[in-house]
C-alpha positions as CSV (number, residue, x, y, z in Angstrom):
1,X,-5.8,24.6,217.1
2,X,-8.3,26.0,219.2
3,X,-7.8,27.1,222.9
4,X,-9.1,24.4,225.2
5,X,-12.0,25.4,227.0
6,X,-11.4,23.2,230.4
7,X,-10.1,25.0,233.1
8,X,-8.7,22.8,236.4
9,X,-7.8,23.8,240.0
10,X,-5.6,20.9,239.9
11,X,-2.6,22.5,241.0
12,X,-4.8,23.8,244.2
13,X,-5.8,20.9,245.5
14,X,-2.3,18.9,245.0
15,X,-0.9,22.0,247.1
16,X,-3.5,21.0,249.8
17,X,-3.4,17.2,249.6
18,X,0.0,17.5,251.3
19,X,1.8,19.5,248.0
20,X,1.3,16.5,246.3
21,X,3.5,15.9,243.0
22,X,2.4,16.0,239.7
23,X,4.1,12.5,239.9
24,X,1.9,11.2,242.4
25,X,-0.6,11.9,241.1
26,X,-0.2,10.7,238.0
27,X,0.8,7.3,239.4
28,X,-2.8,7.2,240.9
29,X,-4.8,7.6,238.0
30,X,-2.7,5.6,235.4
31,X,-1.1,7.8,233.3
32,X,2.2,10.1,232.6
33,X,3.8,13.1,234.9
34,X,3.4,14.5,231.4
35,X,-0.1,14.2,231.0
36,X,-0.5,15.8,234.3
37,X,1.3,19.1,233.5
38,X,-0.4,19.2,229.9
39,X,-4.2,19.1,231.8
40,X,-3.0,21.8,234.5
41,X,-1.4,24.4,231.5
42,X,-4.4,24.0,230.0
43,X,-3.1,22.2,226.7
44,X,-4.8,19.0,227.1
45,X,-8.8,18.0,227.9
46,X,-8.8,14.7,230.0
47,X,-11.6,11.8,229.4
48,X,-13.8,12.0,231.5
49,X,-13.5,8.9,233.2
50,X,-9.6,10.4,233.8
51,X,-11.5,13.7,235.0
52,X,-13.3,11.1,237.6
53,X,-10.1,9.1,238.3
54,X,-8.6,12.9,239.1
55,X,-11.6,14.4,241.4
56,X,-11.8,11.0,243.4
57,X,-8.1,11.2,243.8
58,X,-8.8,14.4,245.4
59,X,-12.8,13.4,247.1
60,X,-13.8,16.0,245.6
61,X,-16.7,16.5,242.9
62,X,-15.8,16.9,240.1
63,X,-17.1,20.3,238.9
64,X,-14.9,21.6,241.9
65,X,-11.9,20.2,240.2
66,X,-12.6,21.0,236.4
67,X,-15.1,23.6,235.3
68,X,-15.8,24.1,231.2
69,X,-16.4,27.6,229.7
70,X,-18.3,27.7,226.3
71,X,-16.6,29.7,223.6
């Protein structure tokens, strides 16, 4: 399995969204706490409307939120 090549500051900007929970968060934009901590480690690559879902959570763009490095 390759190394995913998505990197997040989603951890960042729940700290400054008043240290919002991975929980929260995930309530937000539909999907599981789980999912959430999969996309921040780094083990998962969200669609991109979720990537949207997660940056507008956030109103922020989203190449603030997720950047992608190519291999």
């Amino acid at each position: 399995m390759s190394k995913c090549n998505i990197h997040n500051n989603i951890r960042t900007f729940r700290f400054h969204k008043n240290e919002m929970t991975q929980q929260e968060l995930a309530d937000k934009v539909g999907v599981t706490r789980q999912t959430i901590v999969a996309i921040e480690n780094g083990k998962y690559s969200p669609t991109l409307e979720l990537a949207f879902k997660i940056a507008a959570v956030f109103e922020t763009p989203l190449q603030e939120v997720f950047s992608y490095e190519p291999q």
